[in-house]
C-alpha positions as CSV (number, residue, x, y, z in Angstrom):
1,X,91.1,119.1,73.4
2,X,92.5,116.5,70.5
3,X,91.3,113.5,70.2
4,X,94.4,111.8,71.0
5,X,96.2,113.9,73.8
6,X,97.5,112.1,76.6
7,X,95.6,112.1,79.7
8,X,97.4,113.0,82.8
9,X,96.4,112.4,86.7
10,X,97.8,115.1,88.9
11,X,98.0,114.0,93.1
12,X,98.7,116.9,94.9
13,X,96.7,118.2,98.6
14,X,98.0,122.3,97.7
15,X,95.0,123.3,95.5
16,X,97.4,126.3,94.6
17,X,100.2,123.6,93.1
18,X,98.2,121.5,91.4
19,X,96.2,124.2,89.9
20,X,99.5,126.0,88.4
21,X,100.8,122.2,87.3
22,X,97.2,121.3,85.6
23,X,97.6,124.6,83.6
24,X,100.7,124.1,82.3
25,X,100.2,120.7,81.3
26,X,96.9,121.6,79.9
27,X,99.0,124.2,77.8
28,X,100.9,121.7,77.1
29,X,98.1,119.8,75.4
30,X,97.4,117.2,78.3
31,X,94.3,116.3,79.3
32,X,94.3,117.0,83.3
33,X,92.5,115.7,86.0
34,X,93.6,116.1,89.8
35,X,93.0,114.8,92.7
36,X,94.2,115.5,96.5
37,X,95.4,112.0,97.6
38,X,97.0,108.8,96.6
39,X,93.5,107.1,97.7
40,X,92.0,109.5,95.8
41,X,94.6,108.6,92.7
42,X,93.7,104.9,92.9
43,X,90.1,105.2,93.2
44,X,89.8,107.1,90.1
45,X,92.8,105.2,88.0
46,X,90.3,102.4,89.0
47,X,87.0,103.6,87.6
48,X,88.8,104.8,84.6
49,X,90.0,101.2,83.8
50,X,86.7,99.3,83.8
């Protein structure tokens, strides 16, 4: 991954969607991270920020 790609948070609860959307973005040259709920979204955009 470069050391500047754009990070990208995928929220989606059909493991089969957001697996197909995190590989394309991750072709895309995104780094991808998912999660399965909007609680789960905040809770790590949180983290992430301190």
């Amino acid at each position: 991954m470069a050391p500047n790609a754009q990070s990208v948070l995928v929220v989606e609860d059909e493991a089969s969607i957001a697996s197909f959307v995190s590989l394309y973005l991750k072709n895309a040259g995104y780094e991808v991270r998912t999660v399965a709920s909007g609680r789960d979204a905040l809770t790590s955009v949180e983290k992430d920020e301190c």
